[in-house]
LOFI-963435 format. One line per 8 residues: their letters; for each residue x, z, y of C-alpha. Coordinates in steps of 0.001 Angstrom, whole numbers, plus 500000, padded with zeros to 6 digits. Each point is the difference from the previous one (the first is absolute). Last residue first. Layout:
A> X:Z:Y | ...
//
This chain:
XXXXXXXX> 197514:372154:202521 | 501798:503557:498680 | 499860:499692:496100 | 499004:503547:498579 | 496495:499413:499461 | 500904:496972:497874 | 502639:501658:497822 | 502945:498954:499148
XXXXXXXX> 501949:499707:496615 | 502983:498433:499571 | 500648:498516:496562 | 503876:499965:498913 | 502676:497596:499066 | 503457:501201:499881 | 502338:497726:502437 | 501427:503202:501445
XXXXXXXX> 499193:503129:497709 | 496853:502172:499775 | 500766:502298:496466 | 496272:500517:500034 | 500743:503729:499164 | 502545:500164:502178 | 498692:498318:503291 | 497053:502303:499123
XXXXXXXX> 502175:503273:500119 | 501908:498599:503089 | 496352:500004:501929 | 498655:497488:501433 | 499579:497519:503122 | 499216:496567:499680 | 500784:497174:501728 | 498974:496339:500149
XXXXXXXX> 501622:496803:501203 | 497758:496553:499704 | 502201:497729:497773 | 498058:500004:496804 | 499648:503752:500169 | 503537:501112:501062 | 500563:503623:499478 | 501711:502252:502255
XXXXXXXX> 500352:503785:498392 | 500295:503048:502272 | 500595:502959:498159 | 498649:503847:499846 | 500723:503514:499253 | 502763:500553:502441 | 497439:499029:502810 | 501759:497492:502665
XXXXXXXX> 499652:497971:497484 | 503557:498264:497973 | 499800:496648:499293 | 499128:497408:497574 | 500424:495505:499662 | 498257:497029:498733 | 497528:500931:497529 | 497802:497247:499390
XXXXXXXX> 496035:500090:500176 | 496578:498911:498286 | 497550:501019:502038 | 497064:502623:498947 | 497348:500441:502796 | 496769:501821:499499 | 501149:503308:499077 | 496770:501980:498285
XXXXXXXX> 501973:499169:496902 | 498646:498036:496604 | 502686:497188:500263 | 503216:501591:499559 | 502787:497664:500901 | 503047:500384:498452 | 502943:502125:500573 | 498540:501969:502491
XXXXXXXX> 501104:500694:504125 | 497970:501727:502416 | 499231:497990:503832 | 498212:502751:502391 | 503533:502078:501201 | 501718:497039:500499 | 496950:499030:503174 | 498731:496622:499503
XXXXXXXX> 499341:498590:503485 | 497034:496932:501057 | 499876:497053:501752 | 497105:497767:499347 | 500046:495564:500709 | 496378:497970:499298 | 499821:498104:497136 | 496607:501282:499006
XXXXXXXX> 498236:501136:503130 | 500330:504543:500062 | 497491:502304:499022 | 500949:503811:500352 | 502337:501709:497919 | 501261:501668:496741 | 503061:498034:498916 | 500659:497794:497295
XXXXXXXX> 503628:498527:499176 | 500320:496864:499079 | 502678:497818:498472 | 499454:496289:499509 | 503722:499648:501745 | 501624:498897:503238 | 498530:502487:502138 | 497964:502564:498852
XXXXXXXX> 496140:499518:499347 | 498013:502671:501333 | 496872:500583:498487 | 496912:501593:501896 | 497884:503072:498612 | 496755:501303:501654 | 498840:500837:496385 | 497192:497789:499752
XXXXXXXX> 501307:497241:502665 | 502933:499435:497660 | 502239:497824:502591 | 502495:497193:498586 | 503193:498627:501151 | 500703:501408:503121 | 503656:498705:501076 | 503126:502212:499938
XXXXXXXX> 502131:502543:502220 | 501984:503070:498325 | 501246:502573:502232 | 502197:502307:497475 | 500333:503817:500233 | 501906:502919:500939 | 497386:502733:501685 | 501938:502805:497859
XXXXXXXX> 502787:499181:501673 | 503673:498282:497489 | 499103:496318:500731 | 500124:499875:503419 | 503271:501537:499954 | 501767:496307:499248 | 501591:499323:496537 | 497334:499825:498219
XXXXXXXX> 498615:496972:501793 | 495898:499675:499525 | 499100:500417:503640 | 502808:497475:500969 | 498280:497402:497656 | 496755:499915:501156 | 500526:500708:503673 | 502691:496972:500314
XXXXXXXX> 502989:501122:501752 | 502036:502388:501767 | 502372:502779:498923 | 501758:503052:500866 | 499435:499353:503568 | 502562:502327:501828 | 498505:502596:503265 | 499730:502998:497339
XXXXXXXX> 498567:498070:497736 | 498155:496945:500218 | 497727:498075:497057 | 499071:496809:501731 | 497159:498264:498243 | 498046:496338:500129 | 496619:499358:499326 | 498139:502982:501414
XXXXXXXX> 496229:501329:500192 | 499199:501996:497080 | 503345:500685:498243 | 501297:501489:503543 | 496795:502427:500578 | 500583:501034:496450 | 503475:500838:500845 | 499402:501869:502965
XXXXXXXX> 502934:500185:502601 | 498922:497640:502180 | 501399:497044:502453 | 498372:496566:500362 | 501652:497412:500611 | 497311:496989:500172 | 500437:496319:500164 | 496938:497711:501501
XXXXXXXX> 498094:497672:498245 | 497304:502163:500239 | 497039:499648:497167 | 501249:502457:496964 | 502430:502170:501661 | 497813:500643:502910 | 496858:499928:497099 | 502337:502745:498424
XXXXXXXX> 500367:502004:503087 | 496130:500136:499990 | 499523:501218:496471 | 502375:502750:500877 | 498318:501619:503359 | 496845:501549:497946 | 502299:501565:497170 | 502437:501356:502461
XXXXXXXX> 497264:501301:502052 | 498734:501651:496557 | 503243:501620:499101 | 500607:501430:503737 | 501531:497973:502609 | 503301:500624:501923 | 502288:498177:497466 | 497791:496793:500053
XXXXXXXX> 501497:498054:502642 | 504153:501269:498726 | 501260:497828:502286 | 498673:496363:500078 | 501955:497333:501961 | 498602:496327:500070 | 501853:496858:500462 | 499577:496886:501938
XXXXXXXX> 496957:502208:501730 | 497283:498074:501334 | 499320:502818:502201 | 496696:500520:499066 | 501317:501175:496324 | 501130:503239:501748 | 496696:500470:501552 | 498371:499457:496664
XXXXXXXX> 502524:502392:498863 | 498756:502725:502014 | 496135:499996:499422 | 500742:499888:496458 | 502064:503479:500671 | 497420:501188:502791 | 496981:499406:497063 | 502775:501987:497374
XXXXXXXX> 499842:502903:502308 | 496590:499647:500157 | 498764:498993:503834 | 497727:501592:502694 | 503400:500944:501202 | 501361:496663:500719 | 496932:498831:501682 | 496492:498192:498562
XXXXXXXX> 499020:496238:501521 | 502049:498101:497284 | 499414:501909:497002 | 497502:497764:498087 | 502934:496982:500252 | 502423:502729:498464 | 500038:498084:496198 | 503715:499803:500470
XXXXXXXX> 500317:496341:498939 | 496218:498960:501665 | 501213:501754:503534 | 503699:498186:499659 | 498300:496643:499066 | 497593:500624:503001 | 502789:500973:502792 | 502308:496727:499077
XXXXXXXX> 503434:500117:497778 | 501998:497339:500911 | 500430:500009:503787 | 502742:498042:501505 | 497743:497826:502454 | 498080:502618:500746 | 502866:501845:501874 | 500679:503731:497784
XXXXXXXX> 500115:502977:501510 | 496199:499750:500795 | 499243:499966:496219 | 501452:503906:499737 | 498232:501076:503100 | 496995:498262:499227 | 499715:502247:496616 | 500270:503313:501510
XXXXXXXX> 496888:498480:502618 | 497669:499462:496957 | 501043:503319:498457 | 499038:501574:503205 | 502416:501372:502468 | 500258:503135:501426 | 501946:501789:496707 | 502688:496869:499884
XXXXXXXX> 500810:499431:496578 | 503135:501795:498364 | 499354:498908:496853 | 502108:502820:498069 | 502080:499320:496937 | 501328:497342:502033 | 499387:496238:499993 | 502106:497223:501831
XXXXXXXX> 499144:496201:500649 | 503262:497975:500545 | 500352:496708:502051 | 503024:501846:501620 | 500682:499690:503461 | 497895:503183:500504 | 503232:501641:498378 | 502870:498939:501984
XXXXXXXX> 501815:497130:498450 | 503413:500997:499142 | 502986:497600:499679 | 503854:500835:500444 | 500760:497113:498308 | 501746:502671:497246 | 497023:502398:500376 | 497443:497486:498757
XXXXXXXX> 496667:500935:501250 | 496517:498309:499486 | 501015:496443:498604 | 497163:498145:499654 | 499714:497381:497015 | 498386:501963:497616 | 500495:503715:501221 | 503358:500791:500888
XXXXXXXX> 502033:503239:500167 | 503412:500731:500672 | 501715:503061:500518 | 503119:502025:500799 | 498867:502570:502746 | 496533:499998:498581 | 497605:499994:502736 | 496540:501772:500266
XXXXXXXX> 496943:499471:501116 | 500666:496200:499015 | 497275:499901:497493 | 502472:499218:497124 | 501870:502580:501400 | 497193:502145:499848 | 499053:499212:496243 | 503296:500194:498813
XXXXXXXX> 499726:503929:501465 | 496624:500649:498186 | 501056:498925:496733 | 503705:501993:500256 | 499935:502858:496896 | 499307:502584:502165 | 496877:500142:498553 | 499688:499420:496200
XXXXXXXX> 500142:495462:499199 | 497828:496786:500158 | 500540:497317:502268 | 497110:497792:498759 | 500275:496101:500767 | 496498:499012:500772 | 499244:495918:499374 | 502039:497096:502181
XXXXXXXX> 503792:499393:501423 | 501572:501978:496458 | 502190:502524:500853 | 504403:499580:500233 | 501221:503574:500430 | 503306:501537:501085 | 499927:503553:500702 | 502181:502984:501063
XXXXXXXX> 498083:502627:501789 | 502153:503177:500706 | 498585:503897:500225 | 501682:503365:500492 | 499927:499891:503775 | 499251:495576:500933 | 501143:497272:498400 | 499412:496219:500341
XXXXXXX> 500167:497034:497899 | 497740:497210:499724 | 499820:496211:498260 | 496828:498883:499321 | 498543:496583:499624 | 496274:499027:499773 | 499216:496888:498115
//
C-alpha cells in the first residue's frame, strides 16, 4: 500500500491530495499539465518536500511532516524514470547499467543484470553508446538501469512523451512485460489515455493539483460523472481470457469476465486461456434494438442502459451500458438517442467492430 498525504502551494498553484494506492501493479496518475502528476511524483521521490506531508510506501515511512521525518532522496529504495534517459554519453550501455546495480549491496539485490537485459530486450546493445542509440533504445536502456536498483517502487514520468508514434509502439510491449513479470509497483505519470488503458491497473484522475477520483481502471474509465468520459478518446479498458483463435481470418475471441460473452478482435495468435487487455473507444460501440445478424460488425452484445450525459459536442451523448457486468460506452448522437428512445434499464445491442477494438 502506498500512502499519500501532501499539500503545498506555490504562485497560482496548490497541491492538495490524499491518496491510498495499491502496494503492487502500475497506478496511472493521469490528468492536463499543471494538473500536479509530476509534482506528487517528486515528493514521492524526495526532490521535493511538502510542507504538510506524509508519505509511506508499504511499511517505510518516507516523510511525515508531523514527526518531523524526511528521508533524503537516495535513502529511498525508489527507481525513477524521466521523459529523458539521461545516460551517461562516455559510458557504454554495459557500464550505464553497473552504475545502477552498484548502488545496490548484493545482498539486497532483486533484480539481476541478465533479467533486466532479457526484460528490455537491450542485451544486443551492450557494447554501443548513448548516441549510437534510438530514442526508444536509450529509453529501454534507462529503465533497466532504474530496475537495477532493486527499486521498492518505481517512478515513471511521462517515458514515452518524447518518442514518436513508432518509438511509442516499440517501447509499449516492454512496459507491459514490467507490468506483467515484476512484482514491483509502478506510478507512472502520462497524459495519454490510450497509453493509460494499455499499461495501468489503478487510476488517479487530478486536476488542477486535486484528485478527482481514484480507483479501479475499468470502472473509473466508464464513470459519467468524471471528464474522462466527455474526450473524444473516452473509452473502456476491458481485460478477459482468449477463448478461441480463427487461424483463417487472424481472429482471436475474448471472453469477458464473469460471463460466456466474447468479443472478437482482429489480432495475432495468442495460447487459449491466456489474459488480453484491450480499449473500446464510445465513439466505435453503435446502439440497435435488436441484433442484426447480416452486418460487416462482428460483435453484437446484449447490453443495459444504465445512465446518459451531455458530449462535449452539442450533437452527441455519452451512454454507459452494462453488458453482463463488464461497463461499455457509446457515443452518439441526440437524434439516435431519440429515435431508439435509449432510456436507463432499456435493453439494447451494442455493436463493435473488430478492427476498431484497441488490443
Amino acid at each position: 500500500m502506498i500512502d499519500m498525504r501532501l499539500q503545498l502551494s506555490y504562485s497560482g498553484f496548490a497541491l492538495d491530495v490524499d491518496l491510498q494506492l495499491p502496494g503492487r501493479g502500475v497506478t496511472a496518475l493521469y490528468g492536463h499539465s499543471g494538473s500536479g502528476k509530476t509534482t506528487c511524483l517528486r515528493c514521492i521521490a524526495g526532490l521535493e518536500q511538502a510542507p504538510q506531508g506524509f508519505i509511506q510506501v508499504n511499511d517505510e515511512v518516507w516523510q511525515d511532516s508531523e514527526k518531523k521525518i524526511f528521508v533524503p532522496p537516495h535513502k529511498r529504495a525508489l527507481g525513477y524514470v524521466f521523459q529523458e534517459a539521461s545516460l551517461f554519453p562516455h559510458l557504454s550501455v554495459l557500464a550505464n547499467l553497473q552504475f545502477g546495480l552498484k548502488r545496490i549491496p548484493k545482498q539486497q539485490r532483486r533484480v539481476d543484470m541478465g533479467h533486466a537485459t532479457e526484460l528490455l530486450g537491450i542485451g544486443h546493445l551492450l557494447e554501443r553508446h548513448p548516441q549510437h542509440l534510438s530514442g526508444g533504445e536509450r529509453q529501454r536502456v534507462g529503465i533497466a538501469r532504474a530496475l537495477l536498483t532493486s527499486p521498492k517502487l518505481l517512478l515513471m514520468d511521462e517515458p514515452l512523451a518524447a518518442l514518436d508514434s513508432q518509438r511509442k509502439n516499440e517501447i509499449l510491449p516492454y512496459l507491459q512485460r514490467l507490468h506483467d513479470e515484476l512484482d514491483i509497483p509502478v506510478l507512472y505519470v502520462s497524459h495519454s489515455q490510450d497509453e493509460v488503458a494499455r499499461l495501468a491497473d489503478h487510476i488517479v484522475l487530478l486536476s488542477e493539483g486535486k484528485a478527482l477520483a481514484s480507483g479501479p481502471i475499468g470502472e473509473t474509465l466508464a464513470r459519467l460523472d468524471l471528464p474522462l468520459a466527455l474526450g473524444d478518446d473516452a473509452g473502456v479498458v476491458i481485460e478477459g481470457h482468449v477463448s478461441a483463435y480463427d487461424a483463417h481470418y487472424q481472429l482471436l475471441t475474448l471472453q469477458l469476465p464473469g460471463t460466456e460473452l466474447g468479443i472478437r478482435v482482429a489480432h495475432a495468435p495468442m495460447p487459449l486461456g491466456q489474459t488480453l487487455r484491450c480499449k473500446v473507444q464510445a465513439r466505435d460501440v453503435s446502439l440497435s434494438l435488436r441484433s442484426v445478424e447480416q452486418s460487416s460488425i462482428l460483435n453484437r452484445l446484449p447490453v443495459t442502459v444504465i445512465g446518459e450525459i451531455s458530449a462535449d459536442n452539442a450533437a452527441h451523448v455519452l451512454i454507459r451500458l452494462n453488458a453482463a457486468g463488464t461497463p461499455l460506452l457509446s457515443r452518439i448522437t441526440r437524434y439516435s438517442r431519440d429515435q431508439l428512445g435509449v432510456h436507463p434499464g432499456q435493453q439494447l445491442w451494442a455493436q463493435i467492430k473488430a478492427v476498431a477494438v484497441l488490443a
